[in-house]
LUMRONU-356377 format. One record per atom (N, C-alpha, C): x, y, z; residue in one letter; residue number from 0. Coordinates in steps of 0.05 Angstrom, whole numbers, always signed. Example, Ala and Ser with C-alpha at 12.3 -4.5 7.8 and 13.67 -1.06 7.14 Angstrom:
// residues 2
      x      y      z residu num
   +264   -114   +156      A   0
   +246    -90   +156      A   0
   +264    -66   +156      A   0
   +257    -45   +142      S   1
   +273    -21   +143      S   1
   +258     +1   +157      S   1
//
This chain:
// residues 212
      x      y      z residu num
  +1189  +3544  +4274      X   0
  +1215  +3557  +4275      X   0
  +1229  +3555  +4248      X   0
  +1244  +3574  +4234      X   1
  +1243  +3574  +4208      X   1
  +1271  +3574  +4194      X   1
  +1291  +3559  +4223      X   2
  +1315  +3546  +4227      X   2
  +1308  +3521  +4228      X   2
  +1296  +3504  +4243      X   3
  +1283  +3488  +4240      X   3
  +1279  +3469  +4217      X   3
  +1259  +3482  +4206      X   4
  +1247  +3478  +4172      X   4
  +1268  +3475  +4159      X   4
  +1282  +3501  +4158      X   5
  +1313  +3494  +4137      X   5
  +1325  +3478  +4136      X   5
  +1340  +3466  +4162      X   6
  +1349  +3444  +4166      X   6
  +1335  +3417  +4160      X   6
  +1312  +3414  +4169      X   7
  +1295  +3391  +4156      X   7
  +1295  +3392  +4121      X   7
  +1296  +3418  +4112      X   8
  +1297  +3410  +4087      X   8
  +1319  +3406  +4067      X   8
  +1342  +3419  +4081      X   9
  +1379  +3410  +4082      X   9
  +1383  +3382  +4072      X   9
  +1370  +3370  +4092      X  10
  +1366  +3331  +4101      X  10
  +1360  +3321  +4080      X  10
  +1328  +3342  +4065      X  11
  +1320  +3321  +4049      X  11
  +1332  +3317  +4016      X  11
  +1361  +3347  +4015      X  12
  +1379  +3337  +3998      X  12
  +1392  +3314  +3994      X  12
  +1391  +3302  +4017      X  13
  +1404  +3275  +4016      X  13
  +1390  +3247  +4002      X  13
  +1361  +3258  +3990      X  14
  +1348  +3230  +3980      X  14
  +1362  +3228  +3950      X  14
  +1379  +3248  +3944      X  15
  +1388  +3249  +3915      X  15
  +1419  +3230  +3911      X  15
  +1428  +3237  +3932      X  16
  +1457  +3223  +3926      X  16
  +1445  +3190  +3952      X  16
  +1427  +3174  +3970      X  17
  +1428  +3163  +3990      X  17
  +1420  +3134  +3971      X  17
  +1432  +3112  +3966      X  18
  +1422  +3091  +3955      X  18
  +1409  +3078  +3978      X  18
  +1389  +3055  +3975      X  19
  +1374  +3042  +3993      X  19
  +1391  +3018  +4001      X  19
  +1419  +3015  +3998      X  20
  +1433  +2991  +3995      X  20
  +1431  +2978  +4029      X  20
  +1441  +2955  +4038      X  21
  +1440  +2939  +4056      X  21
  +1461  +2961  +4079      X  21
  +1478  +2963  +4076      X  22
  +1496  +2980  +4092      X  22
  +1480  +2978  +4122      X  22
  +1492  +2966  +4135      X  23
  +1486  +2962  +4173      X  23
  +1497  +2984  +4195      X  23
  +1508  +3006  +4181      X  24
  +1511  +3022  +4194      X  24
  +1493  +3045  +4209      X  24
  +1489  +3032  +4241      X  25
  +1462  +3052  +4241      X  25
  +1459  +3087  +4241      X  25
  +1479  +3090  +4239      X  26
  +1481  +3122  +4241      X  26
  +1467  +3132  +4215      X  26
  +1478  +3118  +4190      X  27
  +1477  +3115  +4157      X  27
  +1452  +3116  +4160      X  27
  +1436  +3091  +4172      X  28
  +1414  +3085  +4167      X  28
  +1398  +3106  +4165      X  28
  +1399  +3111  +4201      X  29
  +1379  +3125  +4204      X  29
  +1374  +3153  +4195      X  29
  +1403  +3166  +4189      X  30
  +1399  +3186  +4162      X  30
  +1379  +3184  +4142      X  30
  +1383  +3155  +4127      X  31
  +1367  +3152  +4104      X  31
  +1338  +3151  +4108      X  31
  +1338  +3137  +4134      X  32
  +1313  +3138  +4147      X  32
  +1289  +3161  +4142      X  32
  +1303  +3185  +4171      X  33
  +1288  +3213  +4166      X  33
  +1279  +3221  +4138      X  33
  +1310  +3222  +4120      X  34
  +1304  +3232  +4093      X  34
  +1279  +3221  +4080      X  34
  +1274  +3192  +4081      X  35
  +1257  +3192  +4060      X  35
  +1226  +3197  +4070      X  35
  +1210  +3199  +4043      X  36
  +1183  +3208  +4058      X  36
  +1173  +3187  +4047      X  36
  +1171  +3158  +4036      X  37
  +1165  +3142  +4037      X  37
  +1160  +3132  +4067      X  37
  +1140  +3127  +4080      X  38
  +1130  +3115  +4114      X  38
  +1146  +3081  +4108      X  38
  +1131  +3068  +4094      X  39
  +1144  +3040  +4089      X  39
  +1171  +3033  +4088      X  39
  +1188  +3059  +4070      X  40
  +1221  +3043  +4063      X  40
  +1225  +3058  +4098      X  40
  +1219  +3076  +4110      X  41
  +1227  +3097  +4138      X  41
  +1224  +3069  +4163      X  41
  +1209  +3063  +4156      X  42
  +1194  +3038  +4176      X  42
  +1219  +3014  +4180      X  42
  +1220  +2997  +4142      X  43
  +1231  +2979  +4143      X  43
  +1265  +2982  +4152      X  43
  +1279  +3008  +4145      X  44
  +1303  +3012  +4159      X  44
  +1303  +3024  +4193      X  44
  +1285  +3035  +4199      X  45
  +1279  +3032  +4238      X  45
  +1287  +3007  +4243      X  45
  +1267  +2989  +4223      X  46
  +1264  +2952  +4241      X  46
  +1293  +2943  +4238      X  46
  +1306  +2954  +4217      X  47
  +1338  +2943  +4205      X  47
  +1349  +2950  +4235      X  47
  +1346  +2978  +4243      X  48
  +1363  +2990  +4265      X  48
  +1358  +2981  +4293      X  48
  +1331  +2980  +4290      X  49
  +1326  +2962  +4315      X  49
  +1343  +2934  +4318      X  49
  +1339  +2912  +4293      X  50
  +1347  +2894  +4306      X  50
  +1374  +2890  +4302      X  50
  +1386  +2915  +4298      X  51
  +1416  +2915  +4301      X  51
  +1425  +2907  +4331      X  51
  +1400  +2915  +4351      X  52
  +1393  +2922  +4378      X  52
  +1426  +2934  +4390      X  52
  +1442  +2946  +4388      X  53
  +1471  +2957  +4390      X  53
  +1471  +2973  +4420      X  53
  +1440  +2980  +4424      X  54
  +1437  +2998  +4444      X  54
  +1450  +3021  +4445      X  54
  +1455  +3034  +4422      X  55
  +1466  +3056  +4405      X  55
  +1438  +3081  +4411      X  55
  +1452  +3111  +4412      X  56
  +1424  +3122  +4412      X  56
  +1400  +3119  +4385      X  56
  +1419  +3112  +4366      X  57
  +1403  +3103  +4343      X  57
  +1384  +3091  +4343      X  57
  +1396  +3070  +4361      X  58
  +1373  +3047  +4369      X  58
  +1353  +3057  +4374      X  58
  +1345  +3075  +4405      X  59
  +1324  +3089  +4415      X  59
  +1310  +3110  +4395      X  59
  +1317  +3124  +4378      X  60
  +1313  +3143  +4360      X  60
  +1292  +3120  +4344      X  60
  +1305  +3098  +4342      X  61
  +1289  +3086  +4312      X  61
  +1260  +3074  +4328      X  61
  +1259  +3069  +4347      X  62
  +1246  +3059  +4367      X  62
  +1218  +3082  +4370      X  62
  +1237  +3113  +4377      X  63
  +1219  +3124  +4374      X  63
  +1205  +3131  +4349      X  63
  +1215  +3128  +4335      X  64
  +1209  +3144  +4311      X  64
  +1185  +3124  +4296      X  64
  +1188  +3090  +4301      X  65
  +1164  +3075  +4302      X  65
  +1149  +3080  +4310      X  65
  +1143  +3083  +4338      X  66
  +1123  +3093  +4352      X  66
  +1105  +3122  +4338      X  66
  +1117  +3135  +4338      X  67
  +1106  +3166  +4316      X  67
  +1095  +3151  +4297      X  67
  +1106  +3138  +4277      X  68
  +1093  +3118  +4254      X  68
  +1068  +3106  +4267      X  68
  +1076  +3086  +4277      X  69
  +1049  +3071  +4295      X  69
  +1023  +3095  +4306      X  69
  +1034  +3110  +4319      X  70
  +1012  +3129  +4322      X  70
   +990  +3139  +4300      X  70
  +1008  +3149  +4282      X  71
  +1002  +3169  +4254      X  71
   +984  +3145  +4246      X  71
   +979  +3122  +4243      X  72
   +970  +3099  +4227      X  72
   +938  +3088  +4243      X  72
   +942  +3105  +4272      X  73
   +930  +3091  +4286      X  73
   +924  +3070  +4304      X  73
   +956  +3061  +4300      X  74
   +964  +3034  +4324      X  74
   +975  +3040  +4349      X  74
   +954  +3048  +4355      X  75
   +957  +3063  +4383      X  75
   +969  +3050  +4409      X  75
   +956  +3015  +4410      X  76
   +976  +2997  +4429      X  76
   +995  +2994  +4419      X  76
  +1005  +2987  +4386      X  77
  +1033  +2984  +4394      X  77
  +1052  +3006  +4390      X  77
  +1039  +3037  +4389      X  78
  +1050  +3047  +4394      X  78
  +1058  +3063  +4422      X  78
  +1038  +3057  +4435      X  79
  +1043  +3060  +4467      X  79
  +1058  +3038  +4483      X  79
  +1062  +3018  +4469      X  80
  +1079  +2998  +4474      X  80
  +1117  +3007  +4470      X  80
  +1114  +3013  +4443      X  81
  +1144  +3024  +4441      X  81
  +1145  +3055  +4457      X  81
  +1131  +3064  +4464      X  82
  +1136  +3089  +4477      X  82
  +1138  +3088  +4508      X  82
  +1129  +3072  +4513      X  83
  +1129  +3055  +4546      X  83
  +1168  +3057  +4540      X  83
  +1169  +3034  +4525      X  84
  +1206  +3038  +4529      X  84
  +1225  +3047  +4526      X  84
  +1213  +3073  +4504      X  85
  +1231  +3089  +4498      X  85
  +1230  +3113  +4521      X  85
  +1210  +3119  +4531      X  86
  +1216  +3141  +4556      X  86
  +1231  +3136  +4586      X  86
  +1222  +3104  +4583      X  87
  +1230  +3092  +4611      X  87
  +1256  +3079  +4604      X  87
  +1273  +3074  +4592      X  88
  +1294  +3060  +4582      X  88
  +1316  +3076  +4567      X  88
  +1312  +3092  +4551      X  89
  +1332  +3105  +4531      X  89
  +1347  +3133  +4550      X  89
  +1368  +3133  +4536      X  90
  +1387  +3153  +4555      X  90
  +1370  +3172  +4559      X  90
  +1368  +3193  +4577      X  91
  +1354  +3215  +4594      X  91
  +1354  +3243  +4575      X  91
  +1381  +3244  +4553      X  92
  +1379  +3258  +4539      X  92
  +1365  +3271  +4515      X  92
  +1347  +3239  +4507      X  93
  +1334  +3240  +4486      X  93
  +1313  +3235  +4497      X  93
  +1295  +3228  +4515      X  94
  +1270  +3241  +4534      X  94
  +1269  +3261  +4528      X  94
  +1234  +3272  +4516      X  95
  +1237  +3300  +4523      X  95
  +1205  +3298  +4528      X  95
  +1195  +3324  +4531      X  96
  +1170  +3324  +4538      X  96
  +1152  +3318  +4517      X  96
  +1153  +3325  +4493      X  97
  +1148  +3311  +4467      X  97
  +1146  +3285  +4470      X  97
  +1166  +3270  +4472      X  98
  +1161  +3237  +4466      X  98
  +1144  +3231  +4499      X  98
  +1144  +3244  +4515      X  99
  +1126  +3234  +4544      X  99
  +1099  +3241  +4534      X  99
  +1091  +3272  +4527      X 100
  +1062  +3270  +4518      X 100
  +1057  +3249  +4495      X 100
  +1069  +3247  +4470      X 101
  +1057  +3234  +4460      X 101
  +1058  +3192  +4471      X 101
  +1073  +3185  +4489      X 102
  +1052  +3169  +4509      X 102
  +1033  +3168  +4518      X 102
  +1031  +3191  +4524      X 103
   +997  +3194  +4542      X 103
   +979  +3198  +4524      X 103
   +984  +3206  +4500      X 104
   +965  +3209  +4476      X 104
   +958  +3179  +4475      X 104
   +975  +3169  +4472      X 105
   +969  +3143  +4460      X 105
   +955  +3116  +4464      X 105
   +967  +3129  +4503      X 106
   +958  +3105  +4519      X 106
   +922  +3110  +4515      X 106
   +925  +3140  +4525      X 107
   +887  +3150  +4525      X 107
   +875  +3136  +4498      X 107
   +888  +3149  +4472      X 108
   +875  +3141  +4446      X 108
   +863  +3104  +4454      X 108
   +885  +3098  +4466      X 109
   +880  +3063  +4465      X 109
   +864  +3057  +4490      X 109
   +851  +3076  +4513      X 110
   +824  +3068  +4526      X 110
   +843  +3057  +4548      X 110
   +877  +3065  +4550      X 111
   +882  +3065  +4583      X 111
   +891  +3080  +4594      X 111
   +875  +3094  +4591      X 112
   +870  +3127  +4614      X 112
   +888  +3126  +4646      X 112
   +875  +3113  +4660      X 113
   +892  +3098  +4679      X 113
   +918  +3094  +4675      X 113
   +923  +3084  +4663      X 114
   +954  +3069  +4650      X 114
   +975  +3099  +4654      X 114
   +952  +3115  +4641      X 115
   +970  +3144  +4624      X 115
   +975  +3161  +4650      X 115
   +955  +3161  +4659      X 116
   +963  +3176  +4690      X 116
   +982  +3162  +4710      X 116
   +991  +3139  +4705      X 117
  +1013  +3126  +4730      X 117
  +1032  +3135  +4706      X 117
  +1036  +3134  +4686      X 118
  +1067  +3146  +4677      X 118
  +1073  +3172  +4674      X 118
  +1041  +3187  +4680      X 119
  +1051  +3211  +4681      X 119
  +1069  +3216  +4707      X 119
  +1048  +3208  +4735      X 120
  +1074  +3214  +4763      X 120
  +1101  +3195  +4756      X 120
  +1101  +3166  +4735      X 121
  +1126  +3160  +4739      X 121
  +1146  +3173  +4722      X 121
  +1137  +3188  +4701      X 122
  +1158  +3201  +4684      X 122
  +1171  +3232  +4699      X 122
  +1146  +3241  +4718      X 123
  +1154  +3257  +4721      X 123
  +1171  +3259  +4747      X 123
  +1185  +3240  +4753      X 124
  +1216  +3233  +4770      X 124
  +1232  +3225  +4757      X 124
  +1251  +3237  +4771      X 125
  +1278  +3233  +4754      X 125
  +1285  +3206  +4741      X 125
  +1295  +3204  +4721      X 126
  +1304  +3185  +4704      X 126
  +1325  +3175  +4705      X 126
  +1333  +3149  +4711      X 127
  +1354  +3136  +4729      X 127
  +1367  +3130  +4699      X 127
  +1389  +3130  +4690      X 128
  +1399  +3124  +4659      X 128
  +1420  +3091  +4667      X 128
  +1407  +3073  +4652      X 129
  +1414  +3051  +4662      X 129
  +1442  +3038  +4641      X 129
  +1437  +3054  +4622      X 130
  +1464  +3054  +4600      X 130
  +1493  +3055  +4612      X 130
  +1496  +3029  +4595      X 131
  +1534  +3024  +4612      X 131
  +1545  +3037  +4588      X 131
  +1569  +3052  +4596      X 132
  +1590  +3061  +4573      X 132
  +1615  +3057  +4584      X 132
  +1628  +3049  +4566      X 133
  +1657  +3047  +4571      X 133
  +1677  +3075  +4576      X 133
  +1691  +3069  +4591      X 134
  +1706  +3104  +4595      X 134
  +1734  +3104  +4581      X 134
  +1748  +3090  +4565      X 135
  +1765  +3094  +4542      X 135
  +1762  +3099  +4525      X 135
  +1733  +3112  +4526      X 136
  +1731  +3122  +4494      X 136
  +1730  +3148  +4495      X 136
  +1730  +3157  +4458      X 137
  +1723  +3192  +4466      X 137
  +1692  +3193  +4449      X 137
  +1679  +3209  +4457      X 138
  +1651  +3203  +4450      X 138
  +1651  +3241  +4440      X 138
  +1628  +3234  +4421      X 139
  +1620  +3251  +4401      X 139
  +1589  +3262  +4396      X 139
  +1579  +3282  +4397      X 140
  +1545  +3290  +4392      X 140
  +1549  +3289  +4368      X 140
  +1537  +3265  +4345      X 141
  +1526  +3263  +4320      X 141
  +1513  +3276  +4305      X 141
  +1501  +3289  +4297      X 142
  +1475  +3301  +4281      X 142
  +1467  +3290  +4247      X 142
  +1492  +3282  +4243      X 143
  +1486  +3262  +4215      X 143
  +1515  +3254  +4200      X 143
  +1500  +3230  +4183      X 144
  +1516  +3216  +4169      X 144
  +1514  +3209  +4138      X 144
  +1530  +3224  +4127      X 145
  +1522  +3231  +4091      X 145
  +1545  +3209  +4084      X 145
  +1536  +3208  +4052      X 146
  +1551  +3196  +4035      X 146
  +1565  +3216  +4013      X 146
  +1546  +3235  +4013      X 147
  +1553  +3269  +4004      X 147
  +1566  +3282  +4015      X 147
  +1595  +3292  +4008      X 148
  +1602  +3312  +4030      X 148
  +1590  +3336  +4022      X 148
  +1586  +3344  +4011      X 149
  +1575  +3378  +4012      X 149
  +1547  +3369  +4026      X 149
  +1529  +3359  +4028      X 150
  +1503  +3347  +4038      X 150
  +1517  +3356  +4069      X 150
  +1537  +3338  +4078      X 151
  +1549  +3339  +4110      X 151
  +1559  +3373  +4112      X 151
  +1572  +3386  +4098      X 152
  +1575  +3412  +4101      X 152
  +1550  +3433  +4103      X 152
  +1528  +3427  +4088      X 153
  +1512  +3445  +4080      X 153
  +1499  +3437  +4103      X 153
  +1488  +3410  +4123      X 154
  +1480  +3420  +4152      X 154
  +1497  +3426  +4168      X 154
  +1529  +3426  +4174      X 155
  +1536  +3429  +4186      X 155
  +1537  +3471  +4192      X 155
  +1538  +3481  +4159      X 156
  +1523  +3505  +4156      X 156
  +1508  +3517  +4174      X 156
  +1482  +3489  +4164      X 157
  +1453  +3515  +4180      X 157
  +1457  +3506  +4208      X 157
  +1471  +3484  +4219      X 158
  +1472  +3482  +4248      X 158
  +1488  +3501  +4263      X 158
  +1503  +3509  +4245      X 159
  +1520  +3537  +4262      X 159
  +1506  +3562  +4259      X 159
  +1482  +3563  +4242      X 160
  +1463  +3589  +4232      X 160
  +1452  +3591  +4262      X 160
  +1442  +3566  +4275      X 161
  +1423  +3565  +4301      X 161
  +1441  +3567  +4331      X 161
  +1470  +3568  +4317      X 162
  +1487  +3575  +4341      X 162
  +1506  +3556  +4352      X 162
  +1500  +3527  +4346      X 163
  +1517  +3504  +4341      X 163
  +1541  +3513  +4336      X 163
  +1562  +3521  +4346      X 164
  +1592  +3521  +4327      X 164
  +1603  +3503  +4330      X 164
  +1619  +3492  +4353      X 165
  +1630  +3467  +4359      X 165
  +1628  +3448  +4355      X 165
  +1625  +3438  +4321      X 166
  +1621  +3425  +4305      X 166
  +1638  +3420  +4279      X 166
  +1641  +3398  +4270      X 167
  +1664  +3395  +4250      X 167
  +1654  +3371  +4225      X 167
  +1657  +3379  +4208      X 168
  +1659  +3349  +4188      X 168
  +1681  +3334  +4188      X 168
  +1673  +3301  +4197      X 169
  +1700  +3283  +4190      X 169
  +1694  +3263  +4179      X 169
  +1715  +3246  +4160      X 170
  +1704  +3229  +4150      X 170
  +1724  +3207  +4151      X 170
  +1708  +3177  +4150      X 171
  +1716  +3154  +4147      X 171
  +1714  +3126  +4133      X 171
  +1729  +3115  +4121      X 172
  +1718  +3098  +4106      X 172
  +1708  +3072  +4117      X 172
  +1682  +3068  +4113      X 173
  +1663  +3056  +4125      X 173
  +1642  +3029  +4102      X 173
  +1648  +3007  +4105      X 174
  +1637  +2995  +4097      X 174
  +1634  +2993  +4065      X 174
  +1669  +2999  +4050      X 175
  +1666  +3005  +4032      X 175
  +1665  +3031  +4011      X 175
  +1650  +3043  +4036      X 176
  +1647  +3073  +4028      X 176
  +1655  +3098  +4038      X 176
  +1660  +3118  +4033      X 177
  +1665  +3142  +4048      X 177
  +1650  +3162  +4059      X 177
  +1642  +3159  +4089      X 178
  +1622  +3167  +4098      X 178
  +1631  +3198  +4115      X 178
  +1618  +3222  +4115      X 179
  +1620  +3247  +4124      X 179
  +1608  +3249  +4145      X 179
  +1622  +3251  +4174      X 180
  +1600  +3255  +4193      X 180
  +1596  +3281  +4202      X 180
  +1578  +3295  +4219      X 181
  +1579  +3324  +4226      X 181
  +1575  +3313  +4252      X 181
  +1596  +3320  +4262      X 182
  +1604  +3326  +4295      X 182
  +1607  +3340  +4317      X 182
  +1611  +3336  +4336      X 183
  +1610  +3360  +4360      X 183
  +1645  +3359  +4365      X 183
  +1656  +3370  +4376      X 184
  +1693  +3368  +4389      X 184
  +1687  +3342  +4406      X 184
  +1706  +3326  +4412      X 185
  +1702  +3293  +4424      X 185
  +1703  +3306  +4458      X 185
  +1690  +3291  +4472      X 186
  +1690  +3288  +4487      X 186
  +1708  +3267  +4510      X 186
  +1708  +3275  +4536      X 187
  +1729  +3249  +4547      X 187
  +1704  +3227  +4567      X 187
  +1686  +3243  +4575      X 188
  +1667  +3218  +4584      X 188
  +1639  +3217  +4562      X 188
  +1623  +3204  +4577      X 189
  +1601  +3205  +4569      X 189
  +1577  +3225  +4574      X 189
  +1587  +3227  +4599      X 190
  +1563  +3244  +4620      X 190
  +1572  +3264  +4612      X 190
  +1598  +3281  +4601      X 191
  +1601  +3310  +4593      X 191
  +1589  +3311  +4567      X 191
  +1585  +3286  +4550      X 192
  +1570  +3283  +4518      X 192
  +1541  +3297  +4525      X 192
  +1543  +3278  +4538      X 193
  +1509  +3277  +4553      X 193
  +1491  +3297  +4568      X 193
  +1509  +3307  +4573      X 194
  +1515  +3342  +4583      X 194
  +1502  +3359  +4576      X 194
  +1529  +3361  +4551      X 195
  +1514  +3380  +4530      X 195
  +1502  +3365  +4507      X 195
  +1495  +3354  +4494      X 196
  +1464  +3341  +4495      X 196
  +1439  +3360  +4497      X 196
  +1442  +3352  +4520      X 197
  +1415  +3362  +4534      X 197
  +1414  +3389  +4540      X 197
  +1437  +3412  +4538      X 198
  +1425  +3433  +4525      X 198
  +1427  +3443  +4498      X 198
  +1425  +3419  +4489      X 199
  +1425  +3423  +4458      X 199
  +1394  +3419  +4445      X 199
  +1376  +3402  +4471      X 200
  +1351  +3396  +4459      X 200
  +1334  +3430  +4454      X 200
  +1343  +3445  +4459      X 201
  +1327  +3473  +4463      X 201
  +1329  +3484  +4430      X 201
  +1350  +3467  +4420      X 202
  +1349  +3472  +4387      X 202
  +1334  +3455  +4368      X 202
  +1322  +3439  +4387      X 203
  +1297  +3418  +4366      X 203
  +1316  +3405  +4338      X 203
  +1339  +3397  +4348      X 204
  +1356  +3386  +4329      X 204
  +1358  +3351  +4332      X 204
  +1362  +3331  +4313      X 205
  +1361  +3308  +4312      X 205
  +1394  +3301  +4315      X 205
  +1396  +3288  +4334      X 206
  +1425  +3281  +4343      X 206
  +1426  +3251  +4360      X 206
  +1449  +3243  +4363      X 207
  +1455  +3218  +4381      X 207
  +1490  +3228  +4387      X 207
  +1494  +3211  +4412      X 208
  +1519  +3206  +4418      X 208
  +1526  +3184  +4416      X 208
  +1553  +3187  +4401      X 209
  +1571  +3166  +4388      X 209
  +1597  +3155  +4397      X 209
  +1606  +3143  +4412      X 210
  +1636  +3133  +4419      X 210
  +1648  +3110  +4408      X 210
  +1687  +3122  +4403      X 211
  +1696  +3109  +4398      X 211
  +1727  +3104  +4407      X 211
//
């Protein structure tokens, strides 16, 4: 898809202005993350995000996004290990049939065939979302977090090219720095975030929900 592409390559403007600095912000992170095509520095900030463990969708994103690593390398148990928890555990929104096949890839690749067929009938029932959220907040669909503002404008651009409008740049000073987020209009629960979300996955866009 050649909306898609664009946008992925929007992102990878961001390896120019993104320093590798400590910054614990996982949204930040995992920006810098995607961007780079280094596998190693992509890896060592997942593990940063992971053991932020915040239970942030970040969290699950970085989780998966190991797993893809692990696969690509050939570590097929421990990548069917993190994919065991990311399908069965992470909000329902960021499940998709993508991250379920490539479980079953993985489990097979790793010689438990068996294994792969009980998660196929268990994935394929509904997904109980075990995530507590607080309801004083107003929550937000993320799609990224620059240090660049024109970087945050120029996806917020091509995300409205694919039909996205209800989206905004805001920014806050964060850890020192001044960070640009590209956002959805806030939301009052979670489950309306979560909502639309999930017809947002039909745009093959990289996103989390954020509350605050």
């Amino acid at each position: 898809m050649k909306i898609t592409i664009k946008i992925k390559a929007i992102l990878l403007i961001s390896l120019i202005t993104f320093c590798y600095g400590q910054d614990t912000d996982s949204s930040v992170l995992y920006q810098k993350a995607i961007n780079t095509i280094d596998g190693d520095k992509a890896l060592e900030m997942y593990e940063q995000i992971i053991q932020l463990n915040d239970n942030s969708d970040y969290y699950w994103l970085s989780i998966l996004k190991k797993a893809e690593l692990s696969y690509a390398i050939g570590s097929y148990i421990q990548s069917s290990k993190l994919l065991k928890q990311f399908n069965v555990n992470a909000p329902s929104h960021l499940v998709t049939d993508i991250s379920k096949g490539l479980l079953y890839k993985a489990l097979t690749a790793a010689g438990e065939i068996k294994t792969a067929k009980e998660y196929q009938k268990k994935l394929n029932k509904p997904i109980i979302n075990q995530k507590k959220v607080q309801s004083n907040k107003t929550w937000f669909i993320q799609f990224g977090a620059f240090e660049n503002k024109e970087n945050a404008i120029t996806l917020k651009n091509a995300l409205n090219e694919t039909g996205i409008l209800d989206i905004a740049v805001t920014q806050a000073f964060n850890r020192g720095k001044m960070t640009y987020y590209v956002r959805s209009k806030g939301f009052k629960s979670y489950a309306s975030a979560s909502k639309r979300a999930t017809q947002l996955k039909r745009y093959d866009s990289t996103f989390a929900i954020v509350g605050y």
